[in-house]
BAGU-397318 format. One record per residue (C-alpha): residue number from 1; x, y, z; residue in three letters. Coordinates in Angstrom, 1 decimal. Layout:
residues N
<r NUM,<X,Y,Z>,"ala">
...
END
This chain:
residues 319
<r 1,<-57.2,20.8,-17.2>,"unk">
<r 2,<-55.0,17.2,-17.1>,"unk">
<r 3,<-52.7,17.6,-14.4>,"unk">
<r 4,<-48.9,17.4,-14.9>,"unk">
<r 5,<-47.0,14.8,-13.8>,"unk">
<r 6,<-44.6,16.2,-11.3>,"unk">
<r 7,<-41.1,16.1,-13.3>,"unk">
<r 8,<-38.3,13.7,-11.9>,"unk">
<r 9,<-35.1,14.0,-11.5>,"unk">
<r 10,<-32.6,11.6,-11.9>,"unk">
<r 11,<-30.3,11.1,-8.7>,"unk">
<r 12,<-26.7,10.4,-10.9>,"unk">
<r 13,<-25.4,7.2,-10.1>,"unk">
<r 14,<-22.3,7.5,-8.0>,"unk">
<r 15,<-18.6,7.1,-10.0>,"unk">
<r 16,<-17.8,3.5,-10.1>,"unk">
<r 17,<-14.2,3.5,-7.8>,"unk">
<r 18,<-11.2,2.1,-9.2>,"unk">
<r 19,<-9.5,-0.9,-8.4>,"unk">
<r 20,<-6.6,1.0,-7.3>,"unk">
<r 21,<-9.3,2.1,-4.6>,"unk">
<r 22,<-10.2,-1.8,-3.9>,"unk">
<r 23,<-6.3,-2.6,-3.3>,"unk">
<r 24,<-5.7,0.5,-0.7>,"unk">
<r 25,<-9.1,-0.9,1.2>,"unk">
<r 26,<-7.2,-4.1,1.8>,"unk">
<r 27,<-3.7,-2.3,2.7>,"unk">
<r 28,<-4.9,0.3,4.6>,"unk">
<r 29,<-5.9,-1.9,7.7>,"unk">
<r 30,<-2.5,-2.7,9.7>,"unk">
<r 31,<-3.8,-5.9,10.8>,"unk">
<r 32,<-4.1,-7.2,7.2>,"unk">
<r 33,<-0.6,-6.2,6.6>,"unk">
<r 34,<0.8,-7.7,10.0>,"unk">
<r 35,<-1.0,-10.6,9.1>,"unk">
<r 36,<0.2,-11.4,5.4>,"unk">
<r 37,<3.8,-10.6,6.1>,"unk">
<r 38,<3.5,-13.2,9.1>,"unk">
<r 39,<2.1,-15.6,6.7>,"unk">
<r 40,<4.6,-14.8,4.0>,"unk">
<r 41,<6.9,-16.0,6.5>,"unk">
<r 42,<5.7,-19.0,7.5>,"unk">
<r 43,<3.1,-18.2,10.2>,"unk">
<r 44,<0.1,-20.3,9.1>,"unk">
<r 45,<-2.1,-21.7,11.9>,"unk">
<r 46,<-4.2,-19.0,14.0>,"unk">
<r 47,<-2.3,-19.6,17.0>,"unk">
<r 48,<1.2,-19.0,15.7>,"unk">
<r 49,<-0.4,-15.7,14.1>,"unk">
<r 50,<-2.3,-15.0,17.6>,"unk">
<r 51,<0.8,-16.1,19.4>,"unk">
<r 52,<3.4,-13.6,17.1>,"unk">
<r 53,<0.7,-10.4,16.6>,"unk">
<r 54,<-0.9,-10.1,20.2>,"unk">
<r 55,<-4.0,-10.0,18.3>,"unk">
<r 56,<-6.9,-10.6,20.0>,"unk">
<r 57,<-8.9,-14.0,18.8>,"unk">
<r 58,<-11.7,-11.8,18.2>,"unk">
<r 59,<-9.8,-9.4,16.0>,"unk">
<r 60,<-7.7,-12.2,13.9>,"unk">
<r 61,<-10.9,-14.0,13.5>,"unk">
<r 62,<-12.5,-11.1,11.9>,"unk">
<r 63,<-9.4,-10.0,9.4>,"unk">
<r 64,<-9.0,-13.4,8.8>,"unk">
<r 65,<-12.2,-13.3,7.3>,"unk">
<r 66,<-11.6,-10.6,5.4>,"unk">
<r 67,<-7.9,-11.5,3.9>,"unk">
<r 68,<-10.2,-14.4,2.4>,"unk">
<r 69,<-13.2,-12.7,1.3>,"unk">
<r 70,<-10.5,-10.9,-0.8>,"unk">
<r 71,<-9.0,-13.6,-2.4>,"unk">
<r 72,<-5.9,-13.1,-0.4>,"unk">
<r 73,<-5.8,-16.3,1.8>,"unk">
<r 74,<-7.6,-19.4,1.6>,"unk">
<r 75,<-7.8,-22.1,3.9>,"unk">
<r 76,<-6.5,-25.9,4.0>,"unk">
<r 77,<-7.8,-28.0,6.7>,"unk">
<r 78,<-4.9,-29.8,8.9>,"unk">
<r 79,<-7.4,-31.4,11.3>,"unk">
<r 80,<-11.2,-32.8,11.5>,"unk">
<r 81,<-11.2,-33.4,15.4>,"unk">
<r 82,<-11.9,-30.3,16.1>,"unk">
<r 83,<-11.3,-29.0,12.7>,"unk">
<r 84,<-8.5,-26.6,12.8>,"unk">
<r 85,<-7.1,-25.3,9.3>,"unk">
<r 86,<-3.8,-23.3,7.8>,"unk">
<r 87,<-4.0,-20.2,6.3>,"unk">
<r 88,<-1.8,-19.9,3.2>,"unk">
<r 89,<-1.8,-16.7,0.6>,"unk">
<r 90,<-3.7,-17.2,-3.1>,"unk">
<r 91,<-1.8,-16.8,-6.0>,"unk">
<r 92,<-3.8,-13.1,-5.4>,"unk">
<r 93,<-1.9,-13.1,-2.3>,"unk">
<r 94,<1.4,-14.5,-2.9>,"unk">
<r 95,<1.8,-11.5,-5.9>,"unk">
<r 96,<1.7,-8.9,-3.0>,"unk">
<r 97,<5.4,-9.9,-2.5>,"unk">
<r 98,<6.6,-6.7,-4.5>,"unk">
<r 99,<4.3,-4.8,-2.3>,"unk">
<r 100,<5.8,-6.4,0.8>,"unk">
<r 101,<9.7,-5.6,-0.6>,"unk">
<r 102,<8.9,-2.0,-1.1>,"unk">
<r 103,<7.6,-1.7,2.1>,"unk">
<r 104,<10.4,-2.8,3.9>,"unk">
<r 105,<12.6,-1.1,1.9>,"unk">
<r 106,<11.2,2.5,2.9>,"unk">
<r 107,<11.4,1.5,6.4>,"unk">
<r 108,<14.6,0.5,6.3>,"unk">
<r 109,<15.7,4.1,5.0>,"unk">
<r 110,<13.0,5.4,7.0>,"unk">
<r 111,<11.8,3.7,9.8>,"unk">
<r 112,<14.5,1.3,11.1>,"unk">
<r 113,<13.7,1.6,14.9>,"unk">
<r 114,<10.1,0.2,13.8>,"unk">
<r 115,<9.5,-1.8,17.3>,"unk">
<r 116,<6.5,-4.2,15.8>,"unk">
<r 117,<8.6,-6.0,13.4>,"unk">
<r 118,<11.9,-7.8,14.0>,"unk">
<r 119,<14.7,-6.5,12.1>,"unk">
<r 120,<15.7,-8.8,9.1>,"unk">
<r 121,<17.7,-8.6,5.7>,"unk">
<r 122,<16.5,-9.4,2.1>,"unk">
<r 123,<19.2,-12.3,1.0>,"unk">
<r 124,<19.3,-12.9,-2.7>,"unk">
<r 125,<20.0,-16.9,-3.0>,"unk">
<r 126,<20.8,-16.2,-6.7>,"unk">
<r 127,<24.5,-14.3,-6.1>,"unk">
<r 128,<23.9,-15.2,-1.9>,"unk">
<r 129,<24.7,-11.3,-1.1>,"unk">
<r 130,<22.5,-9.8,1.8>,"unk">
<r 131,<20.9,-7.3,-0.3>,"unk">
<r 132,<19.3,-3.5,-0.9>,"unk">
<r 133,<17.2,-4.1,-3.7>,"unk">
<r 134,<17.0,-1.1,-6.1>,"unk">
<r 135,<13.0,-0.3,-7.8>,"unk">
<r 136,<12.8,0.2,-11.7>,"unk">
<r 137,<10.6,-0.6,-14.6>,"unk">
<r 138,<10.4,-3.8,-16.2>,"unk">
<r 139,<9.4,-2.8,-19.5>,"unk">
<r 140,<12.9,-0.9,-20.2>,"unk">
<r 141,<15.4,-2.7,-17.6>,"unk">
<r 142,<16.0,0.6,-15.8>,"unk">
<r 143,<16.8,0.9,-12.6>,"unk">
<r 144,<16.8,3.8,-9.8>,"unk">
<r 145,<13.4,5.0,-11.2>,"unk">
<r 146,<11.8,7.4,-8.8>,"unk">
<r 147,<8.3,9.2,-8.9>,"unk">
<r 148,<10.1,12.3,-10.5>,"unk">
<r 149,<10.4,10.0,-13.5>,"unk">
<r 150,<6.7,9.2,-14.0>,"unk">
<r 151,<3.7,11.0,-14.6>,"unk">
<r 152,<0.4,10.2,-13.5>,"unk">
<r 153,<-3.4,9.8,-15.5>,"unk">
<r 154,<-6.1,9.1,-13.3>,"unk">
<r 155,<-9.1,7.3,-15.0>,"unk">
<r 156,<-11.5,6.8,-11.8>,"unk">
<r 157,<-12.0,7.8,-8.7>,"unk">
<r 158,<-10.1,6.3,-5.6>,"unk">
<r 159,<-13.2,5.6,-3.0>,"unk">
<r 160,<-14.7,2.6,-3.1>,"unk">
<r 161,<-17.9,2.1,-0.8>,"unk">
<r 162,<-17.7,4.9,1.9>,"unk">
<r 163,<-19.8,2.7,4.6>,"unk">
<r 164,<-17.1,-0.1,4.4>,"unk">
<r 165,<-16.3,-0.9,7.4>,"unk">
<r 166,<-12.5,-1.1,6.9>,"unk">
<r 167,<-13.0,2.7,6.2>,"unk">
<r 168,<-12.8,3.1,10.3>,"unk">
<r 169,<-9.1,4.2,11.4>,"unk">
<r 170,<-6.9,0.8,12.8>,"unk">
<r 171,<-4.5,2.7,14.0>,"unk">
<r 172,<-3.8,5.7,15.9>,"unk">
<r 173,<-1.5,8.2,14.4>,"unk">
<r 174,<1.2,8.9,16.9>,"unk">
<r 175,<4.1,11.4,15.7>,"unk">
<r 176,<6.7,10.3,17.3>,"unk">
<r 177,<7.5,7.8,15.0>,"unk">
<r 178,<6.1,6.7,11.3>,"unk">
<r 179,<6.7,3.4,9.5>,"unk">
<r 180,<4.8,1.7,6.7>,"unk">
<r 181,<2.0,0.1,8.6>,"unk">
<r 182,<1.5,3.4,10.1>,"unk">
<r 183,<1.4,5.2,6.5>,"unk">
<r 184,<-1.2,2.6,5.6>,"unk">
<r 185,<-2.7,2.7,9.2>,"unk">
<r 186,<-6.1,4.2,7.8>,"unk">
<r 187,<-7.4,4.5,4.4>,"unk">
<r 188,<-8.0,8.1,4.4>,"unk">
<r 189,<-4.7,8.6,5.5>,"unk">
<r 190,<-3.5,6.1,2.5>,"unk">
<r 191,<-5.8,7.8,0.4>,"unk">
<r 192,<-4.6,11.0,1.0>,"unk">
<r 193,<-0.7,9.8,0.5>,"unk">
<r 194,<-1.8,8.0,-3.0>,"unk">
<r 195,<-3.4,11.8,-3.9>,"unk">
<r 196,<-0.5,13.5,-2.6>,"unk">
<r 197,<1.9,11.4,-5.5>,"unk">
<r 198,<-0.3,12.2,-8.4>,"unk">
<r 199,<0.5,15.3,-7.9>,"unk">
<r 200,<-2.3,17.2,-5.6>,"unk">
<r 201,<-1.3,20.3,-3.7>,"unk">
<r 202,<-4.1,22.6,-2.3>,"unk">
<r 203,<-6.4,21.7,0.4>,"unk">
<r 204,<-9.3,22.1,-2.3>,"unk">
<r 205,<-7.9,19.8,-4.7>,"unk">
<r 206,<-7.4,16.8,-2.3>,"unk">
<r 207,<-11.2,17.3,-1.4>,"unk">
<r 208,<-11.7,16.8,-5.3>,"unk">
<r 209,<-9.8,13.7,-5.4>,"unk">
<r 210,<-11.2,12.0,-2.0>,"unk">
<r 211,<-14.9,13.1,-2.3>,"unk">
<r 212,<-16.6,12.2,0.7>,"unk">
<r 213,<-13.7,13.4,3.0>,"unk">
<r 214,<-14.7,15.5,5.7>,"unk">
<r 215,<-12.8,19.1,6.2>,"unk">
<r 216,<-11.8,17.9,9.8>,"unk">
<r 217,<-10.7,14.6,8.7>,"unk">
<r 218,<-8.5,15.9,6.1>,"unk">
<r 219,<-6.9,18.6,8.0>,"unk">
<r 220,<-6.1,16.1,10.5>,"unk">
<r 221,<-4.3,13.4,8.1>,"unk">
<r 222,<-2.8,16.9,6.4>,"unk">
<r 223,<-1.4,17.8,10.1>,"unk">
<r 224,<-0.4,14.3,10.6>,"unk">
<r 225,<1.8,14.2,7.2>,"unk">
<r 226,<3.4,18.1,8.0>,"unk">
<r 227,<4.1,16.3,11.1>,"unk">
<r 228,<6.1,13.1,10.3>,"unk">
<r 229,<7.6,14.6,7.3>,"unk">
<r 230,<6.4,13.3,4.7>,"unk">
<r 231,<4.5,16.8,3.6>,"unk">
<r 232,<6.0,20.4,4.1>,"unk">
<r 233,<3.5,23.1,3.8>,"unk">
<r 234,<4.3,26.5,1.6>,"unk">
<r 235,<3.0,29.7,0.5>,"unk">
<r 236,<1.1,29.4,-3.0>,"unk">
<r 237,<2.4,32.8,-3.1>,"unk">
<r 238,<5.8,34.2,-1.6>,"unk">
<r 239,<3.9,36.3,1.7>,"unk">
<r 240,<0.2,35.0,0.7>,"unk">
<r 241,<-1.7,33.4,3.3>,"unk">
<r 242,<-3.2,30.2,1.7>,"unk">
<r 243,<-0.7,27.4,1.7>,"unk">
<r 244,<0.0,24.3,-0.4>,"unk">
<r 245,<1.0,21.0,0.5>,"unk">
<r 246,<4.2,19.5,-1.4>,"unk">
<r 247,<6.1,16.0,-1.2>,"unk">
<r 248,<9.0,15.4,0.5>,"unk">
<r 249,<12.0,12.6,0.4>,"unk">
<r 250,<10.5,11.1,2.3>,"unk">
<r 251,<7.1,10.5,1.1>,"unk">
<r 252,<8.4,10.4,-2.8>,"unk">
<r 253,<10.5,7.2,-1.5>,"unk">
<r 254,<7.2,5.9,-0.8>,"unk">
<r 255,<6.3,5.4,-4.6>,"unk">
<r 256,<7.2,2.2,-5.2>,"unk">
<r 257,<4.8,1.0,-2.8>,"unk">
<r 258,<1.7,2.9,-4.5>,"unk">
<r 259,<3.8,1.5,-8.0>,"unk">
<r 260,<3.8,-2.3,-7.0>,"unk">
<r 261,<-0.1,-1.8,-5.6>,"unk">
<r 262,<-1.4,-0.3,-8.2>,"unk">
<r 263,<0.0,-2.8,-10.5>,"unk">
<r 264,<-1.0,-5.3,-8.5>,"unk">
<r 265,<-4.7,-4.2,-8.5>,"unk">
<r 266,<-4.4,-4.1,-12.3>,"unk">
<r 267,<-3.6,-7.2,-12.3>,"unk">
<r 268,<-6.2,-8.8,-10.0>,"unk">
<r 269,<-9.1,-6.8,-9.3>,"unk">
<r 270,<-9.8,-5.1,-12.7>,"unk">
<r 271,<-11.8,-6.8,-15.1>,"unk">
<r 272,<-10.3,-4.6,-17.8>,"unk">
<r 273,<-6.5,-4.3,-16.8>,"unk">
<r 274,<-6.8,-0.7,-15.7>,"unk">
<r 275,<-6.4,0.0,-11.9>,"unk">
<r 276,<-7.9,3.8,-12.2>,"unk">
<r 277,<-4.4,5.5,-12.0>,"unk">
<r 278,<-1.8,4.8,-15.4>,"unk">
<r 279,<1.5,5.7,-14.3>,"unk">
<r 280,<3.8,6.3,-17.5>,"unk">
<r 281,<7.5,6.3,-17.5>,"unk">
<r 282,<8.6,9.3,-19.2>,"unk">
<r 283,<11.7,7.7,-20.4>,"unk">
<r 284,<10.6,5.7,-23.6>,"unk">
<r 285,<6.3,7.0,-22.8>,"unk">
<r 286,<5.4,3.6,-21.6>,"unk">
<r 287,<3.5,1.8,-18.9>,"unk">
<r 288,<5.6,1.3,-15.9>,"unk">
<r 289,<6.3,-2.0,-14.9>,"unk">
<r 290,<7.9,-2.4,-11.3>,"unk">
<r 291,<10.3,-4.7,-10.1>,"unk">
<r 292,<13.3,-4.3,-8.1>,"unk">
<r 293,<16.7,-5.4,-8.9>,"unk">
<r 294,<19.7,-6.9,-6.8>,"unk">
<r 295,<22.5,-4.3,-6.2>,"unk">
<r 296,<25.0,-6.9,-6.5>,"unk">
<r 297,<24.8,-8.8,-8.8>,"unk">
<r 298,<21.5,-6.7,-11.0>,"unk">
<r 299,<19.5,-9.4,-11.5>,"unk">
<r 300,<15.7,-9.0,-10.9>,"unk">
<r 301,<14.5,-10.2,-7.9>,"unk">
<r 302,<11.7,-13.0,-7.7>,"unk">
<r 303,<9.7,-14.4,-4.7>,"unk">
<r 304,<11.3,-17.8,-5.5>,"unk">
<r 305,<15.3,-16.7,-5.4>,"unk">
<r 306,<14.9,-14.7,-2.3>,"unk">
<r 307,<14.5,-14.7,1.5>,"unk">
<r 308,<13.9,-12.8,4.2>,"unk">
<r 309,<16.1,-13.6,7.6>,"unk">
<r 310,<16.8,-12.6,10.9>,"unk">
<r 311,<20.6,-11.1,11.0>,"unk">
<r 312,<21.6,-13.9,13.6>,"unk">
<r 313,<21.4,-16.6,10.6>,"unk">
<r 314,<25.2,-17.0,9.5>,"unk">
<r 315,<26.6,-17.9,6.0>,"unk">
<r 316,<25.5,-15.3,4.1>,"unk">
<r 317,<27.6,-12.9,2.3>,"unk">
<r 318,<27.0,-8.7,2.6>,"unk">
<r 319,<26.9,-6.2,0.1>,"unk">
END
């Protein structure tokens, strides 16, 4: 009797992630953020960046490494004996600007006792007003657009490679105080923030989105949101014991930041325009387009037309 070839089962390949995913690897570390909003002001050589972080050599070494393996700095050599070199943002990096405005914006509502960042203003050289820029879409000119006027279509999943690294927390959640870097301190945690926005609720459904998420884990990033207000836990039912998580001000004025990264990874690290998360804008059922505006004088705001400075510079006008 011929013998039967055991039968073999095909192990699924695992879901490509999104580049949506790839972009909230790079901005979930709070070094790399430290690090390109010192560069985006000027900050260049390692020392200067060693000198204004108190990073470690070691550390800024290794995220330097990183920000360039990205495509998000490059290097331009300023001596040969010993070689020494600047570190100056791609045209990858340089478009993370919108990313950089919305962040300060929420902790300026948010967050304005941050102690790792000096305090600064936006100043628009344009109408030369110190300025609160205002987030809306592009495509239509509207301005004040919040997440309660979008709706979300997720195409892929958000994970990329689980044994990254990068997916090790940089930061330890302390909640006694929350500002950006902090939000994007650890992926899961930015992870969990992104899923929270498209609309997830239930402990169940977050496990969905994340995948390879622990139970612990998750209930720990769930406490740590509860806990700096940025989700409020209710009954699914009035008296029933299992609870949902919902959104609150403070985490909805948080969009714009997911807005101008996702569109950024669009952008720049898909190869067919699509970051894994569409975000419509109901009004008019198109693709929402970030950009923020100048309160003063409406105008959208460019890297090139504005500035970031400490409040001791003089000459500028407030609005």
């Amino acid at each position: 009797m011929p013998t039967v070839p055991p039968r073999t089962v095909a192990t699924p390949a695992p879901p490509a992630s999104s580049a949506l995913g790839h972009a909230l690897l790079i901005a979930g570390d709070r070094w790399n953020l430290q690090i390109v909003r010192a560069v985006f002001d000027g900050a260049e050589r390692f020392a200067h960046l060693r000198d204004e972080l108190g990073i470690s050599d070691a550390v800024l070494s290794q995220r330097l490494g990183r920000l360039i393996d990205d495509g998000i700095l490059d290097t331009h050599p300023y001596s040969t004996a010993p070689p020494r070199n600047d570190y100056r943002l791609t045209e990858l990096g340089d478009d993370l600007w919108l990313v950089f405005v919305a962040l300060w914006n929420w902790d300026r509502h948010w967050a304005p006792w941050a102690p790792d960042r000096p305090v600064t203003q936006l100043h628009h050289r344009a109408c030369g007003y110190v300025i609160a820029p205002v987030f809306g879409c592009g495509g239509c000119q509207a301005i004040g657009v919040t997440a309660r006027d979008v709706r979300t279509e997720v195409d892929a999943p958000l994970l990329v490679d689980v044994a990254d690294r990068r997916s090790r927390r940089t930061a330890k959640s302390d909640a006694t105080g929350m500002d950006s870097s902090s939000v994007l301190a650890d992926r899961w945690s930015t992870l969990l923030l992104a899923a929270a926005l498209e609309g997830n609720r239930r402990f169940g459904d977050f496990q969905g989105r994340l995948g390879p998420i622990s139970p612990v884990t998750l209930t720990d990033r769930l406490a740590y949101f509860v806990d700096n207000g940025m989700l409020v836990r209710t009954p699914i039912v009035d008296g029933a014991r299992r609870q949902e998580y919902r959104t609150t001000p403070k985490s909805l004025d948080f969009f714009p930041v997911f807005a101008a990264l996702n569109a950024w990874a669009a952008r720049h690290l898909a190869e067919d325009g699509r970051s894994g998360l569409t975000i419509v804008h109901n009004t008019g059922g198109h693709l929402l387009e970030p950009r923020y505006t100048c309160n003063a004088c409406n105008a959208a705001l460019h890297r090139t037309d504005t500035e970031f400075r400490r409040p001791t510079q003089r000459g500028e006008q407030r609005n």
